[in-house]
matplotlib code that plots the C-alpha trace (Angstrom):
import matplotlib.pyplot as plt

x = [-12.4, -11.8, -10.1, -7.2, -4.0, -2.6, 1.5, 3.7, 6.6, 7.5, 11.6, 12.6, 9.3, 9.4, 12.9, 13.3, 16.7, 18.8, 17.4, 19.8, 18.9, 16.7, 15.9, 15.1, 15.7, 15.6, 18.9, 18.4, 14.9, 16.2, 19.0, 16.4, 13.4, 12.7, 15.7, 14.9, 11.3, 12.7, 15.5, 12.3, 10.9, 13.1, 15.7, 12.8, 9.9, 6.0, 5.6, 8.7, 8.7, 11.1, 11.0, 11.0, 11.7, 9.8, 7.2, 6.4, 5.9, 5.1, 5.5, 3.2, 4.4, 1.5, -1.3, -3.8, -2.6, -2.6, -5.9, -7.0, -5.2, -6.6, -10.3, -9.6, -8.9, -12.3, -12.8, -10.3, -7.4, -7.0, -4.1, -1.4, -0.2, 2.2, 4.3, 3.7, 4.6, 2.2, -0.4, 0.8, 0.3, -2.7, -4.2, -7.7, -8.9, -10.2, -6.9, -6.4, -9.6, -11.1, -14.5, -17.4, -15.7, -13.8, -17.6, -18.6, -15.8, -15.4, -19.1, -19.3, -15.6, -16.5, -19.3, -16.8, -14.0, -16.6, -16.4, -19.1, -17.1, -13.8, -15.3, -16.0, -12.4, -10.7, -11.4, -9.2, -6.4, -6.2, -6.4, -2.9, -1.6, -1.8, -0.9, 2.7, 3.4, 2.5, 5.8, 7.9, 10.3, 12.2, 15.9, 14.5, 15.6, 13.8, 13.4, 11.0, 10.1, 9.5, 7.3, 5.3, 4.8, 4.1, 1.6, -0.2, -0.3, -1.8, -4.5, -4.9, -5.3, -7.7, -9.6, -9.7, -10.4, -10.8, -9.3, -9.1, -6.7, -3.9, -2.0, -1.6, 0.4, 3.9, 3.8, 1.2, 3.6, 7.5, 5.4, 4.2, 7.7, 9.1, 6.7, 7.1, 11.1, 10.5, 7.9, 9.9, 13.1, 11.2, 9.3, 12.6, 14.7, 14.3, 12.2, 9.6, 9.4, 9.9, 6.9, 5.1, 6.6, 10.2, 11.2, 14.1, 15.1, 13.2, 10.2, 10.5, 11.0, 7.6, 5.6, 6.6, 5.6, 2.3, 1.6, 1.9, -0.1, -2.9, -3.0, -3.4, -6.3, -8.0, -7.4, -9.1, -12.2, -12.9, -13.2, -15.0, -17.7, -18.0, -18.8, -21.1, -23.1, -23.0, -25.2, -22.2, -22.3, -18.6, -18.2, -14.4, -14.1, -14.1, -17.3, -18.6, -16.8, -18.4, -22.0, -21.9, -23.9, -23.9, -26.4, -27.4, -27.4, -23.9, -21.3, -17.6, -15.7, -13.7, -10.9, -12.2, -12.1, -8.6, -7.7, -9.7, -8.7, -4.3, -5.7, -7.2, -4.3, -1.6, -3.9, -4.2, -0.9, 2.1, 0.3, 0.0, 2.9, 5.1, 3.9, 4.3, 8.1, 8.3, 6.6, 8.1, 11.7, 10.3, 8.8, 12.5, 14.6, 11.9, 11.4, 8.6, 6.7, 6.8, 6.1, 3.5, 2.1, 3.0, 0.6, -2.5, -2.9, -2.1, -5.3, -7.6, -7.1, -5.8, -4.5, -7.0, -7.0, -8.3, -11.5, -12.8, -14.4, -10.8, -9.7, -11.1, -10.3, -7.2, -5.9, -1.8, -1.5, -3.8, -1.3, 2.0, 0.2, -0.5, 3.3, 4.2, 2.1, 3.4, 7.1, 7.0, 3.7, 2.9, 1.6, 5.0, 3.9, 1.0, 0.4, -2.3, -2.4, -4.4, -7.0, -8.7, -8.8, -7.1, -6.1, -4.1, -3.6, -5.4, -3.0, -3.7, -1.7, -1.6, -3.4, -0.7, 1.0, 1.6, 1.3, 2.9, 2.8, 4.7, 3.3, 7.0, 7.7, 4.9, 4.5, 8.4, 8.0, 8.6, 6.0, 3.6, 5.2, 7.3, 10.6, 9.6, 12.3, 11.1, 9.0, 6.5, 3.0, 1.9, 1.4, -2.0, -3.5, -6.7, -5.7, -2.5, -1.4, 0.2, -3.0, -1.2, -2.8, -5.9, -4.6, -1.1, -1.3, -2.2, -0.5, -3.5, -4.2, -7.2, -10.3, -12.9, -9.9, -8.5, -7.1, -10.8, -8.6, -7.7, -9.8, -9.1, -5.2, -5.6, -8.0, -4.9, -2.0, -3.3, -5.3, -1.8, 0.4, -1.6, -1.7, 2.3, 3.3, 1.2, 3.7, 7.2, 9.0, 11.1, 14.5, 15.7, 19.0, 20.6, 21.4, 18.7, 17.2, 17.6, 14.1, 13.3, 10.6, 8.5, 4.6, 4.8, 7.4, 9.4, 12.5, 15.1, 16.7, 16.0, 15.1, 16.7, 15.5, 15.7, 12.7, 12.3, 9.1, 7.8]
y = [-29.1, -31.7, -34.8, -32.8, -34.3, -31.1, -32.2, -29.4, -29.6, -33.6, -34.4, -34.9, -34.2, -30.2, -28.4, -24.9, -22.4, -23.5, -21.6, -20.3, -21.1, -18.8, -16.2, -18.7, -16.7, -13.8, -12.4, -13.1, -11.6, -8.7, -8.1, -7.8, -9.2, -8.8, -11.2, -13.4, -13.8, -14.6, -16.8, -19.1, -19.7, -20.0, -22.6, -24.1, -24.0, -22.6, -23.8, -23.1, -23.6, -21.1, -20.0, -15.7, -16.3, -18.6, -17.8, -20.9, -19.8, -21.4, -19.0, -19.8, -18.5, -19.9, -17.3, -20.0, -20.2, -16.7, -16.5, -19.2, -17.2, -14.0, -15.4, -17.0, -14.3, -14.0, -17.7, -20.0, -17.5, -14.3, -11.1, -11.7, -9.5, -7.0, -5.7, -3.1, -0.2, -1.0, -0.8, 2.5, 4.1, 2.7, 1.4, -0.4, 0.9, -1.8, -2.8, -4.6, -5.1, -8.8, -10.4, -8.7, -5.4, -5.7, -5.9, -3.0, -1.0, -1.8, -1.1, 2.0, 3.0, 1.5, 4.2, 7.1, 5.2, 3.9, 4.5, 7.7, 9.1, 8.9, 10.9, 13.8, 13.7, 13.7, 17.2, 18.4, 15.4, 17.3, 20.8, 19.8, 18.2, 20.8, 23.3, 21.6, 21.4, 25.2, 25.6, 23.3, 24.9, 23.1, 22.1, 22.4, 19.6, 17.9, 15.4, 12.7, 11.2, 14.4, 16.2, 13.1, 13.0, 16.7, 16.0, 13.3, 14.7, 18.4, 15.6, 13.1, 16.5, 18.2, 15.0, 13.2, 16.3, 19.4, 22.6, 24.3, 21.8, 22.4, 24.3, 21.2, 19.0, 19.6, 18.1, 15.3, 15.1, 14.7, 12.5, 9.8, 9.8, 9.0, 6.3, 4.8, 4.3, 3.1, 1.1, -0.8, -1.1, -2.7, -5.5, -6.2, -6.2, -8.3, -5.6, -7.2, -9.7, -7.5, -6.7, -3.2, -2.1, -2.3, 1.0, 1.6, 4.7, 3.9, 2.9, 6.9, 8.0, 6.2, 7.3, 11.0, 10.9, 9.4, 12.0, 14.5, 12.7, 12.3, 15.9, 17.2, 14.9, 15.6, 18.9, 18.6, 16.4, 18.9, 21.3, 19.5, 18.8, 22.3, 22.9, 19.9, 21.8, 24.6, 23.0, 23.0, 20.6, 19.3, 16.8, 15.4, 11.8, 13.2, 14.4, 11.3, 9.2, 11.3, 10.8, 7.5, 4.8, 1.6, -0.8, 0.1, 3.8, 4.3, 6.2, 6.1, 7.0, 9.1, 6.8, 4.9, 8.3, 8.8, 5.6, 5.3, 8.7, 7.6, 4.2, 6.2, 8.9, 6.1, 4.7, 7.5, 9.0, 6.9, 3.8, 6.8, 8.8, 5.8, 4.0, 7.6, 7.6, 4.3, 5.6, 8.4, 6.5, 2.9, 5.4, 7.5, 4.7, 3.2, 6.4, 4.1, 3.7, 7.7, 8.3, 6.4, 8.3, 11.4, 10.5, 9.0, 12.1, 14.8, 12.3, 12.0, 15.2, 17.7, 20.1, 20.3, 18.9, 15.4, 14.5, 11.3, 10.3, 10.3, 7.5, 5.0, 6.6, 7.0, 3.0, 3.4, 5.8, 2.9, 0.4, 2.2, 2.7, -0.8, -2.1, 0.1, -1.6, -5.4, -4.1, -1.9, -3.1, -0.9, -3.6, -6.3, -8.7, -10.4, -12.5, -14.2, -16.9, -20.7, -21.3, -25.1, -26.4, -24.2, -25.2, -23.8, -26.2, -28.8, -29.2, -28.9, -26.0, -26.6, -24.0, -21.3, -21.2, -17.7, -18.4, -15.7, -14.9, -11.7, -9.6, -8.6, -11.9, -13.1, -10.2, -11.0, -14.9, -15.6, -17.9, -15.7, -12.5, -13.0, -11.0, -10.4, -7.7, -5.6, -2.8, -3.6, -1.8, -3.3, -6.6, -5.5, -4.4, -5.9, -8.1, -9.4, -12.8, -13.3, -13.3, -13.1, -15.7, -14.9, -13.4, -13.3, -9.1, -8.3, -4.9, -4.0, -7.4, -9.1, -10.8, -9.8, -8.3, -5.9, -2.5, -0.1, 2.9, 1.0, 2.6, 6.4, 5.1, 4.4, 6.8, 9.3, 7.9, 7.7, 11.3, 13.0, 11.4, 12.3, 15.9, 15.8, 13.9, 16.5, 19.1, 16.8, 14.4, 13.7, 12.2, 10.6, 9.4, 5.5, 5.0, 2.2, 3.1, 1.0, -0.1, -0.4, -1.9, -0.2, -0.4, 0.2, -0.2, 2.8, 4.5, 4.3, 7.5, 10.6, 9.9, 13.1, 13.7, 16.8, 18.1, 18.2, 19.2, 16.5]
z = [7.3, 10.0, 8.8, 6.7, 8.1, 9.0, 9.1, 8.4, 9.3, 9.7, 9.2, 6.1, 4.4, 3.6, 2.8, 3.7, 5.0, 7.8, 10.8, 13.4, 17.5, 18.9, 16.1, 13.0, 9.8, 11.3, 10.1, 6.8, 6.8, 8.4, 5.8, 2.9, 3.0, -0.6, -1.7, 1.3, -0.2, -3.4, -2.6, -0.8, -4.0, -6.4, -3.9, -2.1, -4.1, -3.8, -0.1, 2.1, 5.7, 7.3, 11.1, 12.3, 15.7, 17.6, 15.4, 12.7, 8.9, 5.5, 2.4, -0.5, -3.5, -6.3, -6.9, -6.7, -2.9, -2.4, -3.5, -1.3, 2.0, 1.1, 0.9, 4.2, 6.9, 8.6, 8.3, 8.6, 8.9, 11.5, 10.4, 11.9, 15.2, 13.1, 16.4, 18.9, 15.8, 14.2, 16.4, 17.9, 14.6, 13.2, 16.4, 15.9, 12.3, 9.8, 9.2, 12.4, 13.7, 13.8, 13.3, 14.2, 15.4, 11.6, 9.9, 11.6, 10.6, 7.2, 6.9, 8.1, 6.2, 2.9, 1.4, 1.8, -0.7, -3.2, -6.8, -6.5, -3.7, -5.3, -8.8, -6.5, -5.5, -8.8, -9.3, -6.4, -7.4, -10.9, -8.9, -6.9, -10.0, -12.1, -9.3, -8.5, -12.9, -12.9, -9.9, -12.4, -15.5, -17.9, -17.0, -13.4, -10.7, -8.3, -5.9, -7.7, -4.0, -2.0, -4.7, -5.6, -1.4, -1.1, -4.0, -2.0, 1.1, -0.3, -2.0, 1.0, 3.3, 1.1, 0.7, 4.2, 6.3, 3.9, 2.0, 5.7, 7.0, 4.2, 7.3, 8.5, 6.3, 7.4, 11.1, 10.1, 6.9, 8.9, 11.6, 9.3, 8.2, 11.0, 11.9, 9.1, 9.6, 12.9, 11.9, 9.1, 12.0, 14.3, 11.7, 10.3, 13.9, 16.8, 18.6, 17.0, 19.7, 22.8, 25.0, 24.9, 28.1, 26.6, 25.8, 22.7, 21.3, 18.0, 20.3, 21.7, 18.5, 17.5, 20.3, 19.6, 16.3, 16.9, 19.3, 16.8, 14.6, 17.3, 18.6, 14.9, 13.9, 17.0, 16.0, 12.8, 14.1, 17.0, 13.8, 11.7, 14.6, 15.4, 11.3, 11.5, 14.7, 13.3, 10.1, 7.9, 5.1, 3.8, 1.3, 2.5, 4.3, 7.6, 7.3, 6.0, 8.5, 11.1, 9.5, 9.4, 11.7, 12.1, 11.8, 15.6, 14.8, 16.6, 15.2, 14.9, 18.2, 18.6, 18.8, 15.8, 14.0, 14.9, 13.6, 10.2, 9.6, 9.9, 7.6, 5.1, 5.0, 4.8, 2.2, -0.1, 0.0, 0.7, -1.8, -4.3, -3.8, -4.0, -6.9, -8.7, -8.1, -9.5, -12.9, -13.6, -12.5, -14.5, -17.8, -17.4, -18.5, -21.4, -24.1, -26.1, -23.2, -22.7, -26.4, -26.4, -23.2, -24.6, -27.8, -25.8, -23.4, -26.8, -28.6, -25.8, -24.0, -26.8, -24.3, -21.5, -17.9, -17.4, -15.3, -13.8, -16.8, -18.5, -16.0, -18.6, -21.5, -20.7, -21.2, -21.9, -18.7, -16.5, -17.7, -16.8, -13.4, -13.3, -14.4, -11.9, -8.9, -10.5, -10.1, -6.9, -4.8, -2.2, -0.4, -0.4, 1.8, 3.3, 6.2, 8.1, 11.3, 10.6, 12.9, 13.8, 10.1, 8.1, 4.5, 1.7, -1.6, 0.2, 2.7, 6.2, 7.9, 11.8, 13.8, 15.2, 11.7, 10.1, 6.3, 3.9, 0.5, -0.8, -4.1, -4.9, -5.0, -6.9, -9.4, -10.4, -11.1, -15.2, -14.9, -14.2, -15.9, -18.5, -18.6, -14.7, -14.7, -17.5, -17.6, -20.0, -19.7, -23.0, -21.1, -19.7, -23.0, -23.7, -26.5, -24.6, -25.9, -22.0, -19.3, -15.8, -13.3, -11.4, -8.2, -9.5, -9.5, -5.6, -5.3, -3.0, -0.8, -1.7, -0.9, 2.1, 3.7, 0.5, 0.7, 0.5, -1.1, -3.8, -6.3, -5.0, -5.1, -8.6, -9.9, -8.1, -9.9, -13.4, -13.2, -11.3, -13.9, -16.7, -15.6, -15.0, -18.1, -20.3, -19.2, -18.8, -19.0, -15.7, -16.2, -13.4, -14.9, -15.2, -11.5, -9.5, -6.8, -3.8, -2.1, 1.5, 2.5, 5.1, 5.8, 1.9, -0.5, -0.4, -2.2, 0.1, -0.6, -2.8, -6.4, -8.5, -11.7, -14.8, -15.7, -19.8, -22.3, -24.0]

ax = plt.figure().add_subplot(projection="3d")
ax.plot(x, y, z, "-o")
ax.set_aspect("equal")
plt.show()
């Protein structure tokens, strides 16, 4: 789009925060991104010039804009470089990768997550579910974060690389953890901007982690292609991941297996596990929204375990999963760089520019959500007098570029909570839990909570 005056930043023309010499708004990111985000749009408006760094920004805070960013990337836009964390944990998968070596990926990752594939991994979702209710007693206490995460990643195990790898959860389980503190440090600090040779002690603490996580998915692969030599058929996402070719006939590397197999983990159990603490904590402090759960999974199920086909019969429960995702999105903020003729509301955005937009910030506008701050499933029924804006609910990205789990994430949530919520009702008391915000959106401590029969 040649001729777009592309003028950004001129003097006097586009108001944004004070930015401090050398690190731009980089201590008020830091602090809390979240509020940061927020304070943009609502004291500077829907497109806010603010500087991380060296780096140049613009935040773009109307769904129509968002839209327009997300079908971009590939085009007119390229992800943005996320730091050297983020590329030690998830190294080249379809997440980072760009342009052609991005098609190839996503085409050879995408049949394993589609809708087909996920059915024949609700049966082992309900299967750990109903496992983890069956260790549960009334008056019992718990950790709402931990056993929604040990639920996840029993599921995410059993489903990536299959029922023989359960031994394995624990190290790939406190590794992930720890890469994803270090990994929200260093976004949020100034390591950010330090070269890869730079060595810090979260930087160690990164690289040991990661090397846990590589030496037990090699572990598994080497399995699994032993099983597949041996004419073993398995039906889990390893096995198709190992199957696949591309349109040359080449298949994944090993390297690439390593790092669709950390993308798709990530993907189905911190998206999942998190926006399952959020429910239970959200559907503890709204006792109509829990009645009303309580009376759809009695009606539709009448006492047995839920299947795949239940997903869509089950419409309250889809909605509390989807309140959930508008006030907690896994996904909290998105970014992408302009290229040569980049445009965003039909302005130009110079080429260089990182343009954000942030779900949290965008799910919890009035104008798009009314009472923003309220949990209120009933706003997605089907007869709603409130529509939200097209591409105002982005919990899982969007366009060419959007999350490829986000069907099994979903399918997860609603099947796990109906299984749960059949059983009890989990209490988690009138504190607020704080949020930090990681590679996902994440409780920032434990969530305890009293386990009571419906």
């Amino acid at each position: 789009m040649r001729g777009v005056t592309a003028t950004l930043l001129p003097p006097g023309t586009e108001r944004g925060p004070r930015r401090w010499p050398l690190v731009g708004n980089l201590p008020a990111f830091a602090r809390d991104p979240l509020a940061f985000f927020e304070s943009l749009r609502d004291g500077y408006g829907d497109w806010v010039p603010w500087a991380l760094g060296p780096q140049r920004n613009v935040l773009v805070s109307r769904p129509e804009h968002a839209g327009e960013l997300l079908g971009a990337v590939e085009k007119t836009f390229r992800p943005m470089e996320l730091g050297w964390a983020f590329h030690q944990l998830l190294g080249d998968g379809v997440v980072v990768a760009t342009g052609a070596d991005w098609r190839r990926k996503r085409a050879l990752v995408q049949p394993a997550v589609r809708p087909r594939q996920v059915r024949a991994y609700a049966a082992t979702m309900v299967e750990c579910a109903d496992a983890l209710a069956r260790g549960w007693a009334e008056d019992g206490r718990i950790d709402v974060h931990r056993e929604m995460a040990g639920l996840t990643q029993r599921i995410a195990v059993r489903t990536l690389f299959g029922s023989d790898a359960a031994g394995r959860e624990a190290p790939i389980s406190a590794a992930m953890a720890t890469a994803q503190r270090e990994l929200g440090a260093e976004f949020r600090g100034l390591t950010l901007f330090l070269p890869p040779w730079v060595q810090t002690p979260g930087r160690r603490r990164m690289r040991r982690a990661v090397a846990v996580l590589d030496r037990e998915v090699a572990h598994v692969i080497r399995e699994h292609e032993a099983a597949s030599a041996g004419g073993a058929e398995r039906d889990d996402l390893l096995s198709r991941l190992l199957a696949a070719r591309d349109e040359h006939g080449a298949p994944l590397t090993r390297k690439e297996l390593r790092d669709e197999s950390i993308t798709l983990y990530i993907g189905g159990h911190e998206t999942t596990s998190t926006t399952l603490t959020w429910a239970w904590q959200l559907l503890s402090a709204a006792p109509e929204a829990r009645a009303r759960l309580t009376e759809e999974l009695d009606r539709v199920l009448g006492g047995r375990l839920p299947a795949y086909e239940d997903y869509e019969r089950l419409p309250w429960t889809r909605q509390v999963v989807k309140e959930a995702l508008r006030m907690y999105p896994p996904v909290w903020l998105i970014s992408a760089v302009a290229g040569e003729g980049a445009v965003i509301g039909g302005r130009g955005v110079p080429a260089g520019t990182t343009v954000w937009t942030s779900p949290w910030s965008m799910h919890r506008d009035g104008r798009w959500f009314p009472d923003p701050e309220v949990f209120r499933p009933e706003r997605w029924d089907a007869d709603a007098g409130h529509l939200a804006a097209e591409q105002a609910w982005i919990p899982f990205g969007g366009g060419p570029r959007a999350c490829l789990g986000a069907r099994f994430a979903l399918v997860e949530a609603v099947l796990v909570l109906a299984v749960l919520a059949r059983r009890f009702h989990l209490d988690t008391g009138p504190e607020p839990v704080a949020v930090f915000p990681g590679l996902t959106l994440q409780p920032a401590g434990p969530v305890p909570a009293v386990l009571r029969r419906p």
